[in-house]
C-alpha angles and dihedrals in degrees: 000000000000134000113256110234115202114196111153109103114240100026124138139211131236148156126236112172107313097336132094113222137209115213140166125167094001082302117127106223099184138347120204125169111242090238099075100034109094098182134001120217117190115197127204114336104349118142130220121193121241092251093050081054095055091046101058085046091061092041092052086236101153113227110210107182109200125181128240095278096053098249117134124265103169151300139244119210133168117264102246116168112262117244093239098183082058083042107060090036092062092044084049085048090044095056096045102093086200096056094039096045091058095049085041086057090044088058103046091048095050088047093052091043086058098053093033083065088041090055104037082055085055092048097048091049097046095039086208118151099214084056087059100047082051083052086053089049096054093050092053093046084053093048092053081056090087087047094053106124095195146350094278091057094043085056101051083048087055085041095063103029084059102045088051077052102051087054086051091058088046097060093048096061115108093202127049106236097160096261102157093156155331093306121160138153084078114010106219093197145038089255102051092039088055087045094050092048093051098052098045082056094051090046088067104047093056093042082064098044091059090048087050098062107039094273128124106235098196088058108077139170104216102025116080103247110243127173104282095358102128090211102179086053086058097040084066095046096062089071091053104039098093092038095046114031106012094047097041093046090050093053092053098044091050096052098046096248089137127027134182090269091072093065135071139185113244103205097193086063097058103278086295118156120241134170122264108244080257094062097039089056087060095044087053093043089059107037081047088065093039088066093048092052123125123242147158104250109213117225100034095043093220125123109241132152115267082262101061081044091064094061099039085063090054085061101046080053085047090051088047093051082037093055087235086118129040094223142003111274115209129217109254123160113205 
């Protein structure tokens, strides 16, 4: 199953028998049976019909609108009853320092394993000493991860282990597009906008994925709660990030996928950087490919696409609030 991705401007939404349509001017843009659409994303102005929405409602299809620029404007998700036994366990296991400082180690370690490997395959590739002294870097500031007292110092380990990684990305690029730093709101360059935007794409899925089995997605354990921040949704997507969004914007940038033609500056957004509808076609057409794609989970030890993988770590961290693991279990792919 894939996520539908809507981009023509001016598109609409409906329903016709068990198929969702795509249609602008009379004229039908594309036709997919809802049985094999996991997710729909609608950028920019794009329109859905009362009865399509109806439809995605009663087929639990989570509907995310986004605007051109690929920032979130909401979401729209079946109204299934909460598991409030599930619920109140994971807001006691949220207030209990002890119990969310170790998930929140868990997190960060699994995060830095991921772009520890990310980085160890640049380094090999670029034979390069100063990348292997930022691989040794990474390792100790994994390694502070267990020493880490509170959330506030843990923070300040997973600072500093992701700035030495972010040099380490840099390096790695081919092509000179600007990129600095982790930079958003707005992105001032093609990389961090490709970032942003991937990010922004990954954070839904596993926001999803949480709804999806029992858990509260705005509730976390790592991430700080503010009003409308869905913070457990942005405690899992630490350990994917690197796997997911680094490692999928560096391979299109290297070969060549993407340029800087297919970005432009908006500046009624600040002078930010975003991707042409062009570009973003491509972006979506990739990253569409990267979530179906097969691996080993594991901890389950079953071949399933990134996207099934999304929600099986929602139910390791189910098991952990649940008491049926000792402990939360990241993602990490060797």
């Amino acid at each position: 199953m894939a996520t539908l991705y809507v981009t023509e401007q001016g598109a609409q939404i409906e329903k016709e028998y068990l198929k969702l349509v795509v249609t602008k001017e009379d004229e039908t843009l594309v036709s997919v049976p809802a049985a094999e659409v996991s997710g729909v994303v609608l950028l920019g102005n794009i329109g859905v019909t009362t009865p399509a929405m109806a439809f995605l409602l009663a087929q639990g299809i989570p509907l995310v609108l986004l605007d051109g620029h690929g920032k979130l404007r909401g979401r729209l998700l079946g109204a299934t009853p909460p598991n409030l036994k599930l619920r109140h366990q994971q807001y006691r296991c949220t207030q209990d320092p002890t119990f969310a400082l170790a998930v929140s180690r868990a997190v960060v370690r699994g995060k830095l394993a991921n772009c520890l490997t990310l980085a160890q395959r640049i380094a090999r590739e670029r034979d390069a000493v100063h990348l292997e002294t930022a691989v040794v870097e990474i390792k100790q500031a994994m390694d502070a991860v267990a020493n880490a007292k509170d959330l506030a110092t843990l923070r300040g380990v997973e600072g500093s282990g992701a700035k030495v990684y972010f040099a380490v990305l840099r390096a790695a690029l081919q092509h000179d597009l600007g990129f600095a730093k982790r930079a958003r709101r707005p992105p001032p360059d093609p990389v961090n906008a490709l970032l942003s935007l991937g990010y922004t794409l990954l954070g839904e899925a596993l926001f999803a994925a949480l709804e999806i089995v029992g858990l509260d997605p705005y509730d976390g354990f790592y991430h700080a709660d503010k009003y409308g921040r869905p913070a457990l949704a942005l405690d899992l997507m630490e350990e994917f990030r690197p796997l997911m969004v680094d490692s999928l914007v560096l391979n299109l940038i290297n070969r060549e996928i993407i340029e800087r033609n297919d970005f432009r500056a908006d500046p009624q957004a600040g002078g930010g950087v975003f991707l042409t509808r062009a570009g973003m076609k491509k972006f979506l057409h990739h990253w569409n490919a990267r979530v179906n794609t097969l691996v080993t989970h594991p901890f389950y030890q079953q071949r399933w696409t990134y996207f099934r993988c999304f929600e099986a770590q929602a139910r390791v961290l189910r098991k952990v609030v649940e008491e049926e693991l000792p402990g939360y279990i990241p993602f990490h792919m060797r």
